[in-house]
C-alpha positions in Angstrom: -117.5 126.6 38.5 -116.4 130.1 40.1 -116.6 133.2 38.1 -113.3 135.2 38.3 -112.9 138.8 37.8 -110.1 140.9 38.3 -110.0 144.1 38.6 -107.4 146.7 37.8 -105.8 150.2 36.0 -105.0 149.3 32.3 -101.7 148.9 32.6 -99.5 145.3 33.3 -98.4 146.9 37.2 -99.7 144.6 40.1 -101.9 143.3 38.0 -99.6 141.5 35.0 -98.6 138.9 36.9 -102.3 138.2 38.2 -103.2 137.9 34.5 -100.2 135.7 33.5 -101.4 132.8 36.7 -105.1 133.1 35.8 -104.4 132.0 32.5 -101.8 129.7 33.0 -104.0 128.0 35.7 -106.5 127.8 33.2 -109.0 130.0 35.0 -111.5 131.8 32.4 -111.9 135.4 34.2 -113.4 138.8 33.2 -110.4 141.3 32.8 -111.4 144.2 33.7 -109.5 147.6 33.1 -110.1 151.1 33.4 -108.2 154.1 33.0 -106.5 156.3 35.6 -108.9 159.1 35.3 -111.5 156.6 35.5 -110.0 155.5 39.0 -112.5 157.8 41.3 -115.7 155.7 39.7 -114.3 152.6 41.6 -112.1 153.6 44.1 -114.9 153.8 46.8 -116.5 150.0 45.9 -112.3 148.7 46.5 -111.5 147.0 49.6 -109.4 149.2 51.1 -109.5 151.7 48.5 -107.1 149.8 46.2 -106.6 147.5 43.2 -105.4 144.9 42.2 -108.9 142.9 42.9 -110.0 139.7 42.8 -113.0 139.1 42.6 -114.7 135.3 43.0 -118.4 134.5 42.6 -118.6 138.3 43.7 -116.9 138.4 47.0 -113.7 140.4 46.2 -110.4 139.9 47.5 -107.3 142.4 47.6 -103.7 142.5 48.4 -101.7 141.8 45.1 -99.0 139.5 47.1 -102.1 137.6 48.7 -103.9 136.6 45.4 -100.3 135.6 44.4 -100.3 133.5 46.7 -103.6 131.9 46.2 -103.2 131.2 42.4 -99.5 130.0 43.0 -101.1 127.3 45.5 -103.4 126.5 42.5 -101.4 126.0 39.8 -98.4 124.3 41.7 -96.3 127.1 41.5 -95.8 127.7 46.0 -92.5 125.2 46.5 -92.5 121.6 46.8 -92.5 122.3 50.9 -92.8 125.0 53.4 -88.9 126.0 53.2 -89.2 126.4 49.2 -92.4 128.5 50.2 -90.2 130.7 52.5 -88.2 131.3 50.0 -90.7 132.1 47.4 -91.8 134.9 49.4 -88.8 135.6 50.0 -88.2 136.4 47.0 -91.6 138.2 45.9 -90.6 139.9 48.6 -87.4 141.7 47.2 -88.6 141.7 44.0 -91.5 144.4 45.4 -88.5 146.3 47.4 -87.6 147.0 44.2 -90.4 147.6 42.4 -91.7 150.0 45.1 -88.4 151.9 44.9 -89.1 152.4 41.4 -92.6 153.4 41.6 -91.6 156.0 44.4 -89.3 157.4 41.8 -91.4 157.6 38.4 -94.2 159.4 40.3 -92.1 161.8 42.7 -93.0 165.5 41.4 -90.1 167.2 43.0 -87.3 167.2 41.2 -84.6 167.4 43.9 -86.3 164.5 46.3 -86.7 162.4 42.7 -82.8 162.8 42.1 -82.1 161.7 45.9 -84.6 159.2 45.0 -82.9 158.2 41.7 -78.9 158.2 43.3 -80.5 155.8 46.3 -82.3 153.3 44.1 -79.2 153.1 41.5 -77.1 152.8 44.4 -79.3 149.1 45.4 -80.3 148.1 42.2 -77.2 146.3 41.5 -77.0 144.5 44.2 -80.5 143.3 44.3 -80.0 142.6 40.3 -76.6 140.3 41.2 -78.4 138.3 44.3 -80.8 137.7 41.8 -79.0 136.3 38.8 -77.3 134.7 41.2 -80.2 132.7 42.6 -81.6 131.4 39.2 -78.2 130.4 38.1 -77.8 128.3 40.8 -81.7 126.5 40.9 -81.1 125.4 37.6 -82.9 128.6 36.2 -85.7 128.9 38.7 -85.4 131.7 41.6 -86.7 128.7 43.6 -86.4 125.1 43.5 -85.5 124.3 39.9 -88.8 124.9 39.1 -91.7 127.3 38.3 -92.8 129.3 41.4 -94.8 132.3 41.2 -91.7 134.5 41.7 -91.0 133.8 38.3 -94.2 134.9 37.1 -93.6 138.1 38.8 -90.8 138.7 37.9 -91.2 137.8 34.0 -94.5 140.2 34.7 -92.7 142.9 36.0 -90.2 143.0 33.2 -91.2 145.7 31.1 -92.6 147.6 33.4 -89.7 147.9 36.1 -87.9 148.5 32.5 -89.7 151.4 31.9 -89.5 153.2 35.3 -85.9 153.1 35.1 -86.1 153.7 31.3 -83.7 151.2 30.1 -83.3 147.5 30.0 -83.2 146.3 33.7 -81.6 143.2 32.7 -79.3 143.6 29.8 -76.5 142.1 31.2 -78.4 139.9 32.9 -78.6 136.6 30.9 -80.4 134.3 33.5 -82.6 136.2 34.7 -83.0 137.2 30.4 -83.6 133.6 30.2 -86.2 133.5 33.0 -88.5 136.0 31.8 -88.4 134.1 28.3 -89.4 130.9 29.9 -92.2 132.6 31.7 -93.5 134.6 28.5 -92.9 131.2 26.1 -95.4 128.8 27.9 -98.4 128.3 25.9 -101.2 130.1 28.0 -99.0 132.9 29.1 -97.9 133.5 25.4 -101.4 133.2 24.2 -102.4 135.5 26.7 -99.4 138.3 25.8 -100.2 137.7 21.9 -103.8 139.1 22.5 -103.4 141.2 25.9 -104.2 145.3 24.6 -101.9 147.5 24.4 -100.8 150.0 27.2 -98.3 152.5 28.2 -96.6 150.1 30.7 
């Protein structure tokens, strides 16, 4: 059998939704985590100088969306057929808009261009937040389908830490897409997984 590793900052990020498909798949893997100040010690043996990794029998493999993609055609979790995979990355798609928005946020050092920053991603988050309750409620809780897809793992993944960027309960009012991210974090290998997982910041 393949040996899995993955390789990543010790935090959920990129990397939580990673972790929830390699155990849910049922794929034994090395976790491996390191701090941000321990970043320069890798950084230069990264493809491309960035993490998420995955690495398989030792040939390593980057792009976080990309080994999304290849654990979501594992585990049955990429559409029933090409138009539900569209959609899928569709989805994973404007979930990462998001997420990016936030990140560019939380680590801006200037205070004036972080408020700019701040007004324009309040100003979208809405939106983005109403397409998406909207698209659950409607595929019979699922963004995709009526069924699992890996945008549900990353966006049950993402929870807490797009929650923490914005410092407040991205989906409060939210109740399908509250629903969602319970589903995700209830099935067996992903709750197993989160029962043991260390602690981190985010």
């Amino acid at each position: 059998m393949p040996t899995y590793k993955l390789i990543y900052f010790d935090v959920t990020g990129l990397g939580e939704a990673i972790r929830f498909m390699l155990n849910y798949c049922g794929i034994k893997f090395e976790d491996v985590r390191f701090s941000f100040d321990e970043w320069p010690k890798y950084k230069s043996n990264m493809p491309m100088g960035q993490v998420p990794v995955l690495e398989i029998d030792g040939k390593q493999y980057h792009q976080s969306r990309a080994i999304g993609r290849f654990l979501a055609k594992k585990g049955n979790l990429y559409g029933s057929n090409d138009f539900e995979a569209m959609e899928i990355d569709a989805t994973v798609d404007s979930i990462e808009d998001i997420r990016q928005a936030m990140t560019l946020h939380y680590w801006e050092q200037d205070p004036a261009f972080k408020a700019k920053l701040k007004d324009t991603l309040f100003q979208k988050l809405p939106n983005y937040l109403d397409v998406f309750e909207a698209q659950v409620k409607k595929n019979g809780g699922y963004f995709v389908g009526g069924k699992l897809s890996w945008a549900d793992f990353l966006w049950a993944a993402y929870h807490d830490y797009m929650s923490f960027m914005v410092e407040r309960d991205l989906i409060k009012n939210y109740p399908e897409l509250k629903k969602l991210v319970e589903k995700v974090r209830t099935l067996p290998k992903v709750k197993a997984y989160i029962e043991k997982r260390p602690k981190t910041q985010f």
